[in-house]
C-alpha positions in Angstrom: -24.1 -12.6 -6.8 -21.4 -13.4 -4.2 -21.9 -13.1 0.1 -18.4 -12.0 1.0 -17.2 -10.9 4.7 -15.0 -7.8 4.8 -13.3 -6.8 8.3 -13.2 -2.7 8.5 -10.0 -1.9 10.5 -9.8 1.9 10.8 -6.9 1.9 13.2 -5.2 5.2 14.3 -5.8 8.7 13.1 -7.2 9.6 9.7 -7.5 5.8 9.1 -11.1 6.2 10.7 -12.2 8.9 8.6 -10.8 7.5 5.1 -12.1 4.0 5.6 -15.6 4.9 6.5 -15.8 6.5 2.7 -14.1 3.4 1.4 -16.8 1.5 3.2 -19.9 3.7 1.7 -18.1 2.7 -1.6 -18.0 -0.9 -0.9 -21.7 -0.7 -0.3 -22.6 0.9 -3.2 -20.9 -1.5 -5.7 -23.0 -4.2 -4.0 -26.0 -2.5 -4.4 -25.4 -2.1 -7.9 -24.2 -5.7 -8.6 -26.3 -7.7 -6.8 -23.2 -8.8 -4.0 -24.1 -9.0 -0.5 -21.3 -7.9 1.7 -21.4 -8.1 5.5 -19.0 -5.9 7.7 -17.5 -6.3 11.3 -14.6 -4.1 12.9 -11.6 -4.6 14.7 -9.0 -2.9 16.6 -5.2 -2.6 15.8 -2.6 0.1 17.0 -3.3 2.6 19.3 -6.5 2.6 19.4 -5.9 -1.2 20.5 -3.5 -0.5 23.3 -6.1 2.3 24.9 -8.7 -0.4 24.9 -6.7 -3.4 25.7 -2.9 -2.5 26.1 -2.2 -4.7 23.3 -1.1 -2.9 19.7 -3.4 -6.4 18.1 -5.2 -7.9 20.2 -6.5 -11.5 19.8 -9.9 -10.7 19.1 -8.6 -8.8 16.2 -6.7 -11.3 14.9 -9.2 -13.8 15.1 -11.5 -11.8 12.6 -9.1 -10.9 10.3 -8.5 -14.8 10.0 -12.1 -15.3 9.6 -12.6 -12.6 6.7 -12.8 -12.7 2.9 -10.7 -9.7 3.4 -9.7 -6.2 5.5 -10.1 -3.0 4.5 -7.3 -1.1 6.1 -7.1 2.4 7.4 -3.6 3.6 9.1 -1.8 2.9 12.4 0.6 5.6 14.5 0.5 7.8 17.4 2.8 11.0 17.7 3.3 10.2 21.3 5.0 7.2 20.2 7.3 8.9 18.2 8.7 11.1 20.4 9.0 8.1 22.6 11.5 6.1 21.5 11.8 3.6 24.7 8.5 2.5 24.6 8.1 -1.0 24.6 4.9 -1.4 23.3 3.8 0.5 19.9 1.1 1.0 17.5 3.4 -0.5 14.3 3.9 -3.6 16.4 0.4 -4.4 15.3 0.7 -3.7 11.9 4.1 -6.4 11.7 2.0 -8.8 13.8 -0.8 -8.4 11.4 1.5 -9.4 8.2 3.2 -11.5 9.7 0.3 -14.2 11.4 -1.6 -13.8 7.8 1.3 -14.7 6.0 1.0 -11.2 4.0 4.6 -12.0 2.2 3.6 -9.0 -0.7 3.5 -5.8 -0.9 1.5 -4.8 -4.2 2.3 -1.1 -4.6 0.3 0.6 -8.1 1.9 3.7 -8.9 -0.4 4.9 -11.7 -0.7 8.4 -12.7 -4.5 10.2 -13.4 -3.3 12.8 -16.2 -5.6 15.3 -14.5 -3.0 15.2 -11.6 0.2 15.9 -13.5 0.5 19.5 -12.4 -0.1 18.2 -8.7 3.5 16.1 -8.5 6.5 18.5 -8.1 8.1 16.2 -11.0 7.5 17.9 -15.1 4.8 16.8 -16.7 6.6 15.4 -19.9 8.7 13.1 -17.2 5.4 11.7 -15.5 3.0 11.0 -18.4 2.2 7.6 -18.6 3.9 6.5 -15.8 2.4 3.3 -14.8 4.4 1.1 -12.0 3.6 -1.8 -10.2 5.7 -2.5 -7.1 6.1 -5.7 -5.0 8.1 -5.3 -1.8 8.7 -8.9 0.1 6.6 -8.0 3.2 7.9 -10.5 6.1 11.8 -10.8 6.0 14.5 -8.4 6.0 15.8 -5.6 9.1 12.4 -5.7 10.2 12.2 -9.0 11.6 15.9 -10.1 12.3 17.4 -10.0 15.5 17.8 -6.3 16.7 19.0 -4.9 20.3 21.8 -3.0 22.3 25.1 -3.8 23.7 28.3 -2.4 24.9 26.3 -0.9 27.9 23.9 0.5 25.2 26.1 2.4 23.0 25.9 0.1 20.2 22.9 -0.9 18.6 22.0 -3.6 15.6 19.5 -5.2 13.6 20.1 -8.0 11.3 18.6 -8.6 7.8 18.1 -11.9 7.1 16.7 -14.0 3.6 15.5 -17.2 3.1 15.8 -18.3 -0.8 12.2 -19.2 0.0 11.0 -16.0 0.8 12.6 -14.7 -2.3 11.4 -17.4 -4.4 7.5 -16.7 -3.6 7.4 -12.7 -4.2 9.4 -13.1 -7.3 6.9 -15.5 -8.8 3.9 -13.1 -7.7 6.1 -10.9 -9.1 6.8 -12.6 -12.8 3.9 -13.5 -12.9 2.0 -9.8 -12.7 4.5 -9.2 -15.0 3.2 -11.7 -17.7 -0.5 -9.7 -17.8 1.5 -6.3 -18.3 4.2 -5.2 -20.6 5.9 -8.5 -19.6 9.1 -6.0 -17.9 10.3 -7.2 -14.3 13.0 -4.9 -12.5 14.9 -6.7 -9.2 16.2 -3.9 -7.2 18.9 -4.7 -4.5 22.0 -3.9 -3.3 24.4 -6.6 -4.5 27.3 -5.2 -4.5 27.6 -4.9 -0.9 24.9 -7.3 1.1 24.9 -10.8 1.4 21.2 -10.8 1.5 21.1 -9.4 -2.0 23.1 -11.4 -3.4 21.2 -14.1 -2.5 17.8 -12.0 -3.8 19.4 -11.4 -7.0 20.6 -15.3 -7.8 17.0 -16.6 -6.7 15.5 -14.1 -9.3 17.9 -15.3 -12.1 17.4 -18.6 -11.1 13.0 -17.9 -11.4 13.7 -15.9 -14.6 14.9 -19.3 -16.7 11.0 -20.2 -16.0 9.7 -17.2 -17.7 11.5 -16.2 -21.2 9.1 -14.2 -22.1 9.6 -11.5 -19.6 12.4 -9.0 -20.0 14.6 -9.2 -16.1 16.6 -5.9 -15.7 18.7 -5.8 -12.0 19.8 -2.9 -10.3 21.2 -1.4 -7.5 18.6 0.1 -5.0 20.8 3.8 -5.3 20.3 3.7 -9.1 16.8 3.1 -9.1 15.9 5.6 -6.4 17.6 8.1 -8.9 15.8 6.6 -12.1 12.4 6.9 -10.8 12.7 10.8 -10.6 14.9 11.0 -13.8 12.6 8.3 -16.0 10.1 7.0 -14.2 8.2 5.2 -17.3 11.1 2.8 -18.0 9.3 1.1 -15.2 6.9 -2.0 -15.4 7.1 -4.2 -12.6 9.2 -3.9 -9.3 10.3 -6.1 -6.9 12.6 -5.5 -4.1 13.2 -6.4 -0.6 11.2 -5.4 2.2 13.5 -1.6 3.6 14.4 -0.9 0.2 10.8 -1.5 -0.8 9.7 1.1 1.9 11.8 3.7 0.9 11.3 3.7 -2.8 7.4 3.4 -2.6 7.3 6.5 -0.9 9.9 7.7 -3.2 7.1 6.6 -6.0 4.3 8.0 -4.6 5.2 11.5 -5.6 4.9 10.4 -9.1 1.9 10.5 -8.8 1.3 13.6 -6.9 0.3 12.5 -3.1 0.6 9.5 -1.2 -3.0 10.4 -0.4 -4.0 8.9 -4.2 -1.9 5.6 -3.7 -3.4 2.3 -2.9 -1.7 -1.0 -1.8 -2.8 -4.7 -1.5 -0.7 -6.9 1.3 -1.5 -10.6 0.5 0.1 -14.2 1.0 -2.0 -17.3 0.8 -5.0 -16.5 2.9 -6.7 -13.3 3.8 -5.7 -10.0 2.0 -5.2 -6.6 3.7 -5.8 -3.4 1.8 -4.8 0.0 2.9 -3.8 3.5 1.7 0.3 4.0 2.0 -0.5 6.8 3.8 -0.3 7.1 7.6 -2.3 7.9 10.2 -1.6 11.8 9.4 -2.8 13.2 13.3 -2.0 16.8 12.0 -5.1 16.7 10.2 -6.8 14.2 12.2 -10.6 15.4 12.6 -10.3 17.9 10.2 -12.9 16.7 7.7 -9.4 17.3 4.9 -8.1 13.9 4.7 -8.0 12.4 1.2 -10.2 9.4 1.0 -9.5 8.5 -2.7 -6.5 6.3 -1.8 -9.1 4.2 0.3 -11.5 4.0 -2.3 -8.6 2.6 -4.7 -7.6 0.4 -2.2 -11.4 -0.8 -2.0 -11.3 -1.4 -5.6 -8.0 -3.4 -5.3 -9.9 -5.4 -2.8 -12.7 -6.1 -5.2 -10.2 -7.2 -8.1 -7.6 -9.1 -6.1 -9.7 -10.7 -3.1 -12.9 -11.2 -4.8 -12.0 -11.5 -8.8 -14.7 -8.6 -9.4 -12.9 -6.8 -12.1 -15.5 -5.0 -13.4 -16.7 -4.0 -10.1 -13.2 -3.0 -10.0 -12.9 -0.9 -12.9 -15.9 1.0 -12.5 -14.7 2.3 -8.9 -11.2 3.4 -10.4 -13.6 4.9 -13.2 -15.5 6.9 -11.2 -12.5 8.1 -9.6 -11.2 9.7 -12.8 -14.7 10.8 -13.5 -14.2 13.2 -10.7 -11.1 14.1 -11.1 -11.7 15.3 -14.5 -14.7 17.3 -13.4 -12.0 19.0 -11.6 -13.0 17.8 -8.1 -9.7 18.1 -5.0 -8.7 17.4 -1.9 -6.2 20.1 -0.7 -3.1 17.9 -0.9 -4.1 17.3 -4.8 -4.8 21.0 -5.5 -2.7 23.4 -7.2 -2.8 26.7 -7.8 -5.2 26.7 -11.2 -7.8 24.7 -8.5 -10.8 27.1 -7.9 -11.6 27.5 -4.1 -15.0 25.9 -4.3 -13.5 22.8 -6.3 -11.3 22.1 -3.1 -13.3 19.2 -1.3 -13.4 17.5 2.2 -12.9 13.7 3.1 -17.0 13.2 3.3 -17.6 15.4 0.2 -14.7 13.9 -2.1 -16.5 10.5 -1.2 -19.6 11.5 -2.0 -18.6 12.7 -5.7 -17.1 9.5 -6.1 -20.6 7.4 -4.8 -22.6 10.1 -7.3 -20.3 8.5 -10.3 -20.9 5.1 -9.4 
């Protein structure tokens, strides 16, 4: 039996309505195992600066600090968006978030259900088996560097910037996930053109000398965009930098069918986040339509990386392909051999899942 802390942060949009299901999960799995989890809440995004003007405010941060871990939901606002000059915004929260808890990686599963290999818009043959485990560096990079205007505005920039440091510590979390798999590590960067890569790509051949028994393949960011459509099985591990990392993962996510079935872990030395890599999705915000299985997964992530509860683990991602094979969807997973009455809601999906467990 373990006590554990977990911090629900629903954030913006559809992140209310997915991590309330991921929650219910949570519970049940503690029922069944004897654990005795105990839950707070906090605010980040926009949700935060209605309340408080601040995208995270201290309070926030202060429980997240104090927690075993945080189950995630989304952040984002459309009026944001379509705001470009405002100073404060809702994703300001999110890179304050990673960046006080020292969240330096990204751990991206792209792992396909078979039932779902009609749902991606790539052929069957292509997908099957696909099974990719991504690590994008989280706290360097063109996010963080120094970015502004000048020439009286008309010019803009924002600087990427390395550390062999930062490189050093998500390639080792990356070998080493490599180790438990099929011992295959890709380094995607862009090498033939930025300095920043080719400082990522001498730090990884420098790490690789500590681990022979894993197989290092390097490529160009351009290539590997194109290689995930064209071969995405070739694939083990990943590890890139934090843009590139961003764009492919999304990339990715189509492999397997909806970024509404992909789950990711953010964790450095302390507490671990865990969120869908969806976003806050306000188009269907309050609909009752959102997928919650990407929650769930990210709820079992939780349990496996945070806690060490594999088989707690297991059993949730179980009872996920349980109901996907009893031909339970969401409408983003559907296709057109999906019978009406097998297209579920956010509650209902949930529920399916909580009858499996």
């Amino acid at each position: 039996m373990a006590n554990k802390k977990i911090l629900i942060v629903p954030g913006d949009g559809i992140g209310q309505e997915v991590t309330a299901v991921g929650k219910k999960v949570l519970d049940k799995v503690a029922a069944k195992f004897g654990h005795e989890f105990t839950y707070d809440e906090a605010l980040i995004g926009h949700v935060a600066i209605e309340a408080t003007g601040n995208p995270l405010p201290e309070e926030s941060l202060a429980k997240m600090k104090a927690s075993d871990a945080v189950l995630f939901g989304a952040v984002g606002h459309p009026k944001y968006d379509n705001d470009p000059s405002a100073k404060v915004r809702p994703e300001q929260g999110l890179l304050k978030m990673r960046k006080e808890l020292g969240l330096y990686a990204n751990l991206r599963p792209i792992k396909l259900f078979d039932e779902l290999l009609a749902a991606s818009s790539i052929k069957p043959e292509i997908l099957r088996g696909a099974d990719i485990l991504f690590f994008r560096e989280l706290t360097g990079d063109i996010y963080f560097g120094d970015k502004g205007r000048k020439n009286n505005g008309d010019t803009a920039y924002d600087v990427a910037e390395y550390s062999r440091f930062e490189v050093e510590r998500i390639g080792r979390k990356a070998f080493d996930a490599a180790r438990t798999r099929r011992k295959k590590l890709c380094s995607v960067d862009k090498a033939n053109v930025l300095e920043t890569s080719r400082l990522w790509r001498e730090e990884i051949q420098k790490l690789a000398l500590e681990y022979p028994d894993v197989e290092v393949e390097y490529q160009f960011v351009d290539a590997t965009a194109m290689l995930l459509i064209k071969d995405p099985c070739r694939f083990d591990v990943v590890v890139t930098a934090n843009l590139f990392g961003d764009i492919l993962t999304d990339e990715a996510s189509q492999i397997a069918g909806s970024m509404g079935m992909l789950a990711s872990a953010s964790i450095g030395d302390g507490t671990g986040v865990y969120e869908p890599i969806h976003g806050s999705a306000h188009d269907i915000t309050g609909k009752g339509v959102a997928n919650p299985l990407a929650s769930i997964l990210s709820a079992a992530l939780l349990l496996d990386i945070s806690f060490g509860m594999k088989a707690e683990s297991e059993l949730v991602i179980h009872a996920v392909d349980q109901v996907l094979k009893a031909g339970y969807r969401t409408r983003d997973i559907a296709d057109a051999t999906t019978a009406p009455e097998m297209i579920l809601g956010t509650d209902a999906m949930g529920e399916q899942v909580l009858s499996h467990l």
